[in-house]
C-alpha positions in Angstrom: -39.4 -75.4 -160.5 -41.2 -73.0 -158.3 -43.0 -74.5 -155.3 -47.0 -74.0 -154.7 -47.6 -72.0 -151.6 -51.4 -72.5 -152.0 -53.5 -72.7 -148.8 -55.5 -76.3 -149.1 -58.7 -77.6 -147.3 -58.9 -81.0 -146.4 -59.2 -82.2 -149.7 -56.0 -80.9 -150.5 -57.7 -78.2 -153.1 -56.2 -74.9 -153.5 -58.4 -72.6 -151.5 -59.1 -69.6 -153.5 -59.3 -66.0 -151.4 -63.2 -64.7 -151.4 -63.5 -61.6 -153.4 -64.1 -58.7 -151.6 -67.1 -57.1 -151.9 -66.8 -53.8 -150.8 -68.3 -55.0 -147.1 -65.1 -56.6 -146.1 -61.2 -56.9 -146.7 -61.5 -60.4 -148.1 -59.8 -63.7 -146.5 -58.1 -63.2 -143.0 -55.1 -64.8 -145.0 -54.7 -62.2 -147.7 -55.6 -59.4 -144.2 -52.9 -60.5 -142.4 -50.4 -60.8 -145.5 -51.1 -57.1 -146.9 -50.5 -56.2 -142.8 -53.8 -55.6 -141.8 -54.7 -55.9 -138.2 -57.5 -54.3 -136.8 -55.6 -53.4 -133.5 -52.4 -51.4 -134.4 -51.0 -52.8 -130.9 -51.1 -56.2 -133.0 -49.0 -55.1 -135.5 -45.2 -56.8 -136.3 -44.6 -55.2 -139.8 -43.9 -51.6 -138.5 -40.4 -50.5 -137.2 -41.8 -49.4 -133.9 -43.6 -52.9 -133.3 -41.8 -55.6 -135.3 -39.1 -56.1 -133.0 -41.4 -56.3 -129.8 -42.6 -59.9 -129.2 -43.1 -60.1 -125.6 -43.9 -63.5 -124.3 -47.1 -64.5 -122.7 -46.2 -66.2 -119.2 -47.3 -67.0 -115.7 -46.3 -63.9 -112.8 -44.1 -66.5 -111.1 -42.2 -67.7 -114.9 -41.8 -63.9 -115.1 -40.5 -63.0 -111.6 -39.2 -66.1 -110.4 -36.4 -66.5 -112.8 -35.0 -63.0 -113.0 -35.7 -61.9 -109.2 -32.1 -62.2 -107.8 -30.9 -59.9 -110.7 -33.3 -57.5 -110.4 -32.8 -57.1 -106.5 -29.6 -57.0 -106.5 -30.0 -54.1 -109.1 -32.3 -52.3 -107.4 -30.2 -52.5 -104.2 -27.3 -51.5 -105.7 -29.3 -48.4 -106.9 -30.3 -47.2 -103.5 -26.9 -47.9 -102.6 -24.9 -45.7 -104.7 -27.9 -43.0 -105.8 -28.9 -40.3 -103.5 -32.4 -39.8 -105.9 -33.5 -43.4 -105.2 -32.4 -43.7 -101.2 -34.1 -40.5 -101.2 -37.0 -41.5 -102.7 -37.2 -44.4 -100.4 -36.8 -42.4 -97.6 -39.7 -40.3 -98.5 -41.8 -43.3 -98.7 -40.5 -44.6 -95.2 -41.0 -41.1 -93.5 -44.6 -40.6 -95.0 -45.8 -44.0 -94.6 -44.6 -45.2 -91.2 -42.3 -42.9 -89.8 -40.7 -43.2 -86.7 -43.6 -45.5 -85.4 -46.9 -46.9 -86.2 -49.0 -46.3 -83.7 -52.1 -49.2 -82.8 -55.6 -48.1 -82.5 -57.7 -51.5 -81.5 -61.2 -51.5 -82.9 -62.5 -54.4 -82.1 -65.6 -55.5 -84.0 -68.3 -55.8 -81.1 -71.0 -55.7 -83.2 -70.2 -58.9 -84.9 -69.2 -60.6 -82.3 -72.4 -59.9 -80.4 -73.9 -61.0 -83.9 -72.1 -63.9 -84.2 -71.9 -64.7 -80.2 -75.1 -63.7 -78.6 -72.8 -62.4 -76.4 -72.6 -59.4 -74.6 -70.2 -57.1 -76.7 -71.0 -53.2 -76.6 -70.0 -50.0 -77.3 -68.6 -49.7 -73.5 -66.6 -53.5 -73.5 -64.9 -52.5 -77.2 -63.3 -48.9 -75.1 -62.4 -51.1 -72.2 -60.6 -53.4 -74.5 -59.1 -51.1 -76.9 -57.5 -49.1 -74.5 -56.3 -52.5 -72.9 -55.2 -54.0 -75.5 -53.5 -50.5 -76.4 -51.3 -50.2 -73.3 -50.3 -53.8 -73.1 -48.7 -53.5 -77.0 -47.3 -50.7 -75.8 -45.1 -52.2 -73.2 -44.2 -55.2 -75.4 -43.3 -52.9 -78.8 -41.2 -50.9 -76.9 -40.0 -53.3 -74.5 -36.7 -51.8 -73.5 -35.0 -55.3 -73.9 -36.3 -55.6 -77.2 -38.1 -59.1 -76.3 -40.0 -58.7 -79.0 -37.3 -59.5 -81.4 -35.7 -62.7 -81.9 -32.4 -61.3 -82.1 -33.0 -58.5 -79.8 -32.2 -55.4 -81.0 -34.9 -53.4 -82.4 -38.1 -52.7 -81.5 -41.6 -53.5 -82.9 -41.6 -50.2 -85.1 -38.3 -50.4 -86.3 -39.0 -54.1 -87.3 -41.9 -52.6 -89.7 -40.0 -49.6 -90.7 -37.1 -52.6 -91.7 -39.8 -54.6 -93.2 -40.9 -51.9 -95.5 -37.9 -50.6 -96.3 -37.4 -54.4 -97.8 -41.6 -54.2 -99.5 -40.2 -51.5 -101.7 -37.0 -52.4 -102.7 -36.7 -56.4 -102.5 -40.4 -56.4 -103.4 -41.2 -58.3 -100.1 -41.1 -58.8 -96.3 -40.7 -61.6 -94.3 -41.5 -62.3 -90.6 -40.9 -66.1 -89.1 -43.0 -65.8 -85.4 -40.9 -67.7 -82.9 -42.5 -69.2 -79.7 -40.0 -68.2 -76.5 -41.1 -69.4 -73.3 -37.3 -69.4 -71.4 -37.4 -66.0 -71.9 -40.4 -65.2 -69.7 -40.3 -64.1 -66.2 -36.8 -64.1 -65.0 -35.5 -64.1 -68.4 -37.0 -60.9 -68.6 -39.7 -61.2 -71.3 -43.2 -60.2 -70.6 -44.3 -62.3 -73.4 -43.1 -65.3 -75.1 -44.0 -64.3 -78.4 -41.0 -62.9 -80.4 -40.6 -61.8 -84.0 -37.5 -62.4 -86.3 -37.4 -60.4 -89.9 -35.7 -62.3 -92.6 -34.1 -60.9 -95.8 -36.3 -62.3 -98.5 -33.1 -64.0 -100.3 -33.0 -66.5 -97.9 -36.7 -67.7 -99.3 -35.8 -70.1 -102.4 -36.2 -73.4 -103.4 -34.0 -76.1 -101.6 -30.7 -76.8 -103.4 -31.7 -74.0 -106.1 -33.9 -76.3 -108.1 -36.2 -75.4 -110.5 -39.9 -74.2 -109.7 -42.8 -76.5 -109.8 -46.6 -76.6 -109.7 -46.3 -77.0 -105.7 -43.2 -75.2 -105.2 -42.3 -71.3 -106.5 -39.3 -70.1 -105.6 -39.4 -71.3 -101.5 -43.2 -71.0 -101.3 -45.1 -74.2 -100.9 -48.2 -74.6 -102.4 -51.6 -76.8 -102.1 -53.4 -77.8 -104.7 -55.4 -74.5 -104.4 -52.4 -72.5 -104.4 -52.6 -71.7 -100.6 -48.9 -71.2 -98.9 -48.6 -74.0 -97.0 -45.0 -73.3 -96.2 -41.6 -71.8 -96.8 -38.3 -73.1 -97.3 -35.9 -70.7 -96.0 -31.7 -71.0 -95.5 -30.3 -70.9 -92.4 -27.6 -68.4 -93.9 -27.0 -65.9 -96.9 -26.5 -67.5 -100.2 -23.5 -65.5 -100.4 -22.2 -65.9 -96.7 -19.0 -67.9 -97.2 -18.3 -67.8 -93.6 -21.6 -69.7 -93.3 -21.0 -72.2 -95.8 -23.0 -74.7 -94.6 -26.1 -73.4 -93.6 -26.2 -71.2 -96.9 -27.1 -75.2 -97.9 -29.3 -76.1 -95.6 -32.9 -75.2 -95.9 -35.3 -75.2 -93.2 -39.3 -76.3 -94.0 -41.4 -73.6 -91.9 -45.3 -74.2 -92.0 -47.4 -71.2 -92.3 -49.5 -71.7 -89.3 -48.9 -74.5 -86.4 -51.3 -77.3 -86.0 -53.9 -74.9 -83.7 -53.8 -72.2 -86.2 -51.2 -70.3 -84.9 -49.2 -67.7 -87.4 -45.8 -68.9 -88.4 -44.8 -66.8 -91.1 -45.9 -63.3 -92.4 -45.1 -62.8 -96.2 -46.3 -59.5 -97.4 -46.0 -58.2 -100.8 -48.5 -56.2 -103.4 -49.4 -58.6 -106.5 -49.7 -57.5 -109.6 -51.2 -60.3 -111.5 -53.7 -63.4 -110.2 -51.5 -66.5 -108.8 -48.0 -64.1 -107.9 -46.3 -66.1 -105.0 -42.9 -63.0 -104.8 -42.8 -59.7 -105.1 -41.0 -57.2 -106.9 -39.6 -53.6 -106.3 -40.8 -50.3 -106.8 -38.0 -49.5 -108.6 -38.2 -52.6 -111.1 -40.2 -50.4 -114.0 -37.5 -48.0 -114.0 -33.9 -49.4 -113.0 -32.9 -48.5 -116.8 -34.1 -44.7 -116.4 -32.2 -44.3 -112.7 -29.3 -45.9 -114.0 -29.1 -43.7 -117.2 -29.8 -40.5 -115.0 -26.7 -42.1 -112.5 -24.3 -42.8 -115.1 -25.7 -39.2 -117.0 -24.7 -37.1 -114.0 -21.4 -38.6 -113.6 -19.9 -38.0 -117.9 -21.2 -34.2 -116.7 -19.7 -34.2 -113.2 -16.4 -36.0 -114.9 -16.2 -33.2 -117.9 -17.1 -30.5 -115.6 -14.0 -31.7 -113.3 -11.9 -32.2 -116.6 -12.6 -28.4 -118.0 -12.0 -27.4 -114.2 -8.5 -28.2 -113.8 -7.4 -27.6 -117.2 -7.8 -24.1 -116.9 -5.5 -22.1 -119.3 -2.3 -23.7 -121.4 0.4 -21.7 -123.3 0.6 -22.1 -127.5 4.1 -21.3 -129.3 3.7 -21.1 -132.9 6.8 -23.3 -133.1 6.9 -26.5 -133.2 9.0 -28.7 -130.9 10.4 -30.8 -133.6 11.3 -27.5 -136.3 13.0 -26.0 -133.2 15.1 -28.7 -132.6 16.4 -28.6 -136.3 16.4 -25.3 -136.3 18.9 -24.5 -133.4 20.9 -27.8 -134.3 19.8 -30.4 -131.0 19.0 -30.9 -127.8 21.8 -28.6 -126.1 20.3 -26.0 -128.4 16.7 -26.3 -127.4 18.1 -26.0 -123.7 19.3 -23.3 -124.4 16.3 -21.6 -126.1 13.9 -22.8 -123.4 16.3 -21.2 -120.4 16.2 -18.1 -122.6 12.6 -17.9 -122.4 12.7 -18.4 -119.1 15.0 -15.5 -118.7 12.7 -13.2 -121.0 9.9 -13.3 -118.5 12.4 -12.8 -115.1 14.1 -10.2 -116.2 10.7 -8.4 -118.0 8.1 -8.8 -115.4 5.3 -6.8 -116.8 2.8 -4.7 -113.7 -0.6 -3.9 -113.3 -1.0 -1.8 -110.1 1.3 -3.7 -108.5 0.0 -7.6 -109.6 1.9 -9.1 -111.8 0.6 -9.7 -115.2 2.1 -13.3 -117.4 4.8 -11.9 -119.9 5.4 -14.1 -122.6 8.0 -14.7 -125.0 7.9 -13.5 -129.1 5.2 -15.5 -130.5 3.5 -17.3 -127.4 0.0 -17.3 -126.6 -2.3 -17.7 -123.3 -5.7 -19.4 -124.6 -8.3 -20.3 -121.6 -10.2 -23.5 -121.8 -14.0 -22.5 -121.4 -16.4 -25.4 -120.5 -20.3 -26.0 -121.5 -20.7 -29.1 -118.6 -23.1 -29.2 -117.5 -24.7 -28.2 -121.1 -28.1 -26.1 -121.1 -30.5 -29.2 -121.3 -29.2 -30.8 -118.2 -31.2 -29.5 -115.7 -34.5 -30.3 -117.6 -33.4 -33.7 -118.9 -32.4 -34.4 -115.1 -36.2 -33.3 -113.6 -37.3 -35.1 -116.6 -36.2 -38.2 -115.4 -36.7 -37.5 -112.0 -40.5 -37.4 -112.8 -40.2 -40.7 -114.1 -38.9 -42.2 -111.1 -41.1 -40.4 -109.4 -44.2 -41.2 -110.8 -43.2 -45.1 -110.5 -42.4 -44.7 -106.4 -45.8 -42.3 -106.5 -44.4 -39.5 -104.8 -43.6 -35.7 -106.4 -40.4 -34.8 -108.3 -39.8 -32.2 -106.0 -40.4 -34.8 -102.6 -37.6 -36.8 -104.9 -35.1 -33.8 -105.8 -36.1 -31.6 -102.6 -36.0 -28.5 -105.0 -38.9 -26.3 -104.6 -37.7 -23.7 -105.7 -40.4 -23.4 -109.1 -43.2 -24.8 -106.8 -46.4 -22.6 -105.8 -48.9 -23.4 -103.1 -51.7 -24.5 -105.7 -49.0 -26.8 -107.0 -47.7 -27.9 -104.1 -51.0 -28.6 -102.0 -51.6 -30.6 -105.4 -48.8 -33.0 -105.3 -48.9 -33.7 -101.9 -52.5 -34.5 -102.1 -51.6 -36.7 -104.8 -48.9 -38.7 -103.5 -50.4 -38.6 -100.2 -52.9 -40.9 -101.7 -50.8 -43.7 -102.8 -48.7 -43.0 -99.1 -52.0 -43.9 -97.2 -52.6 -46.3 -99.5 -49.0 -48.4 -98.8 -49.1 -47.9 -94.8 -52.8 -49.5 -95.0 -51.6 -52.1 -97.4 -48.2 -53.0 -95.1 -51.0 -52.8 -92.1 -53.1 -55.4 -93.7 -50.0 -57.2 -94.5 -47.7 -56.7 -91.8 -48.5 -54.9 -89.1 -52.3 -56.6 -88.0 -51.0 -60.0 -88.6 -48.1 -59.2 -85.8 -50.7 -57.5 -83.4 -53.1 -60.6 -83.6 -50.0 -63.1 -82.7 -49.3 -61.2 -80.0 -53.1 -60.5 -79.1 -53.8 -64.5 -79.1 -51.1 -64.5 -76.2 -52.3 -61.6 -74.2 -55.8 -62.8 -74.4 -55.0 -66.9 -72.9 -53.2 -64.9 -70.6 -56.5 -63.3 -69.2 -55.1 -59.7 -69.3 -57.8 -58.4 -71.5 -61.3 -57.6 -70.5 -64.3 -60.0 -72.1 -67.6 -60.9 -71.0 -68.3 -64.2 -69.6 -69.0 -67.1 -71.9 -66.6 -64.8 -74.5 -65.3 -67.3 -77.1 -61.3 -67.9 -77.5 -59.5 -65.8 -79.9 -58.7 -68.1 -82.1 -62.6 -68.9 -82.8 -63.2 -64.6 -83.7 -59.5 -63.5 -84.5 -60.5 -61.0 -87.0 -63.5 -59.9 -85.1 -61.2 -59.6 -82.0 -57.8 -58.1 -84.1 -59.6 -55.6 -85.6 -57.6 -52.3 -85.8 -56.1 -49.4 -87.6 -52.6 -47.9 -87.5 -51.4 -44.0 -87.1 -48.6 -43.3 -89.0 -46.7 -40.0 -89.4 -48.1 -36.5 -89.4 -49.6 -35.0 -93.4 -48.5 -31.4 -92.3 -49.8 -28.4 -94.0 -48.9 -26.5 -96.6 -50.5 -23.3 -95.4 -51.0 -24.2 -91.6 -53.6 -21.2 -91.8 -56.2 -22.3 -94.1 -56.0 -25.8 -93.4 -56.5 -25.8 -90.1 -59.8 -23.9 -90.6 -60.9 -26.1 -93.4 -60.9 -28.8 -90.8 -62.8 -27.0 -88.1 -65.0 -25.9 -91.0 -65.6 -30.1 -91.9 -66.3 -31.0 -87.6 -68.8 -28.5 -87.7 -70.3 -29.4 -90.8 -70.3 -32.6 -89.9 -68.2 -33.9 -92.8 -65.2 -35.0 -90.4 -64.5 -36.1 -87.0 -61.8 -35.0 -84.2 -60.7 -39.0 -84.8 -59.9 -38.6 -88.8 -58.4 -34.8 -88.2 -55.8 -36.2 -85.0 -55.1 -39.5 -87.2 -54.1 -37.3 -90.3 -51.7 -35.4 -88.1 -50.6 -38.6 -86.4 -51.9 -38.2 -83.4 -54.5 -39.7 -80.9 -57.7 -38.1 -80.2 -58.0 -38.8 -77.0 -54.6 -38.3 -75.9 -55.6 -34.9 -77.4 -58.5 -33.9 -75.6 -56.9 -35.7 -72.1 -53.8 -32.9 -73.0 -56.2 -29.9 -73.1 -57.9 -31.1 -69.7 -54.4 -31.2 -68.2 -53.6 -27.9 -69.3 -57.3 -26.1 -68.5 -56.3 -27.2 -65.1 -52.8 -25.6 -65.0 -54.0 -22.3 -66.3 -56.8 -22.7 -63.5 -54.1 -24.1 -60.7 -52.0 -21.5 -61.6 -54.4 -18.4 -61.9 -53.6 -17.4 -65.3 -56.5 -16.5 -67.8 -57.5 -19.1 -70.3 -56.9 -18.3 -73.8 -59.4 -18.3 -76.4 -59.6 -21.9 -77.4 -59.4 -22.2 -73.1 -62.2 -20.4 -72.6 -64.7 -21.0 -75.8 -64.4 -24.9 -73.9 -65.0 -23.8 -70.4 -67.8 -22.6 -72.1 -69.0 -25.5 -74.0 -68.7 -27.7 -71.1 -71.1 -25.7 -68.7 -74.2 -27.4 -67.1 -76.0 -24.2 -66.7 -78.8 -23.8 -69.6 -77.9 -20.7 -71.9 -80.0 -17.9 -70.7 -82.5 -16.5 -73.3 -81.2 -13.1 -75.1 -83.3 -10.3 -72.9 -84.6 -7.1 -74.7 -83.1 -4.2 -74.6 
């Protein structure tokens, strides 16, 4: 007997679909079982969207789980592919370079706001170029103070820490507090950074995540990092078996407010406590286009060194019952053998291959790599691209089908999302390491304040305000753009500050340059050259003389 599928009320009374009057499509049951959806990207019936049931799910349920794997994929990738350690590379180079270079700004106008103090135009120079010179001297302390482990400097910790943003997803900076290293030890400072590889930050004794613990970052009950849990060794050290165990509880900030820990990573969703890697969307493309150039490079190899063979139309077998055994078939080979020594055949004086009665020479020709390599390769170089947000041809380094128009384009493009991650790592990183250090120099008295000035830690933003110089955009035509920015200073759209910053460079350092050098052309008695003399000019006290008549 057949079973009754009927939909029921409460009543347990068939409930019968409504007729459709020509407004509608009738009951959302009888929509949904003749497939109708009125978003197609709601569809499951279709062959393109039945099998793709995605799961809805926190950003840490998504990440959390699956982060080792897809790090250690994406390291491998940089690893072993010269298109991905080249496209992090480009990133590096653009972004932070050799160096980031501080600019202190501090905020004087809120703190005389906030203060009542007196904070100017003149104090905020004084202190910027201050607080300037002394990071300076710790940064690029030659002992490398500034690093726990002492052995690199303050830019090479960023550049490091970067380099682990875009391919672990995260950085990780634990701020130690290093008194017995002052004075005789040789420290100016006894504030010290140590950069730790993000695997080290998981939950103690692997366990599972909870509401106030994802993944080695402890929350509140606002879902404010309260602390980390970090190993004292590699998961996968075996020579540090023991600490790869042991987890050590580190609180975000000390009991006066003091920084701890700097965990910077870019978050996708609301409530992410770990990152994830640039290369995460497209570990299945670069590792198609890896194993893709290696078949080509492996049959190209193959065809190579099977050049040409030599056919006989007899076969082994029929000659060996033909002549009547192996003794025979010795026999015929030497014979062959014979045929070609004693009839060498001569082509102005090069010997040509003679072969014996029947025998052929056939050449092995080779179609790796096949006519669509090159623009399935770029194809997927895009794609990688695009992802890292750089140009194909800043991934591949071939310019070779670029024009200016298209290239000015690109690199305006990706410049973009370059600015973009050295402000990001700046807000992230880099200004949370200058104000540690800052709070320091400033209880130390080394930097100028008015009197009555409150402590650091009462205006640390105000006080830690800043921006960063990173490497040099370069021109594509270092004609015209140069004179499209002296057209935008005179305008008034632009400032000698943005041009220097843009080309990585100071504009003051600039201007004291050009004084240096006005003076040797002077010391020395040479003429000035144009750009010499239209500023001798500028500079003059004397008031410009009316034109007279002629």
């Amino acid at each position: 007997m057949a079973k009754d599928l009927s939909i029921v009320d409460v009543s347990g009374r068939p409930i019968r679909a409504r007729a459709d009057n020509g407004a509608g499509t009738g009951s959302l049951a009888n929509n949904v079982g003749r497939g109708f959806f009125p978003y197609q990207a709601a569809e499951w019936q279709t062959q393109e969207m039945g099998a793709w049931l995605p799961w809805i799910r926190s950003p840490d349920a998504e990440i959390n789980q699956f982060r080792d794997r897809m790090v250690a994929r994406s390291r491998d990738l940089t690893r072993n592919d010269g298109f991905a350690t080249g496209g992090v590379t480009r990133i590096l180079d653009n972004s932070v370079g050799a160096s980031l270079r501080l600019s202190a700004s501090p905020d004087y106008r809120a703190l005389a706001v906030t203060t009542g103090k007196a904070f100017d135009m003149t104090w905020a120079d004084e202190f910027r170029k201050a607080a300037e010179a002394l990071w300076r001297s710790y940064a690029n302390d030659i002992g490398h103070y500034n690093d726990v482990s002492r052995q690199l400097t303050v830019s090479q910790q960023q550049r490091l820490g970067l380099r682990h943003k875009l391919i672990d997803g995260e950085d990780l900076f634990i701020t130690y507090w290093m008194p017995e290293r002052v004075g005789r030890g040789g420290a100016k400072y006894a504030t010290a950074f140590l950069l730790v590889d993000p695997d080290r930050l998981s939950n103690p004794y692997q366990a599972m995540d909870s509401e106030f613990m994802r993944n080695g970052v402890e929350l509140d009950r606002y879902g404010v990092p309260v602390a980390y849990h970090i190993r004292k060794a590699h998961q996968n050290d075996w020579y540090a078996t023991i600490d790869s165990m042991t987890w050590e509880r580190v609180e975000r900030e000390d009991a006066d407010g003091w920084r701890r820990v700097i965990h910077d990573f870019e978050r996708d969703r609301a409530g992410q406590n770990r990152g994830i890697g640039v290369f995460t969307p497209v570990l299945s493309h670069a590792k198609m286009l890896a194993r893709y150039y290696g078949i080509e490079l492996q049959a190209a190899a193959l065809a190579a060194s099977i050049g040409t063979y030599v056919t006989s139309p007899y076969d082994p077998s029929e000659v060996m019952d033909a002549v009547g055994g192996d003794q025979e078939l010795g026999f015929y080979q030497k014979l062959r053998g014979e045929w070609n020594d004693e009839r060498p055949a001569m082509f102005n004086g090069v010997r040509v291959s003679a072969l014996a009665p029947g025998e052929d020479i056939k050449s092995l020709s080779s179609d790796h790599p096949h006519s669509g390599f090159t623009d399935f390769a770029h194809e997927m170089q895009r794609a990688i691209a695009s992802a890292l947000g750089v140009s194909a041809e800043q991934i591949s380094q071939d310019w070779t089908q670029t024009t200016y128009s298209s290239a000015r384009a690109a690199l305006l493009e990706s410049w973009k999302t370059l600015v973009r991650r050295r402000q990001e790592f700046a807000v992230g990183t880099a200004t949370p390491m200058y104000a540690v250090w800052l709070r320091e120099a400033m209880e130390r008295g080394q930097l100028p304040l008015p009197n009555g000035a409150p402590d650091f830690i009462e205006c640390a933003t105000e006080y830690s305000a800043c921006s960063w110089l990173g490497p040099a955009r370069g021109w594509v035509d270092p004609v015209k753009e140069p004179q499209g920015s002296i057209l935008k200073m005179d305008a008034g759209l632009s400032t000698l500050k943005q041009e220097c910053a843009e080309q990585g460079t100071d504009w003051e350092e600039q201007l004291d340059q050009r004084q240096i050098e006005l003076k040797a052309y002077a010391d020395r008695g040479i003429p000035l050259p144009d750009w010499g003399g239209a500023e001798v000019a500028t500079r003059t006290d004397e008031p410009a003389k009316e034109p007279q008549p002629v």
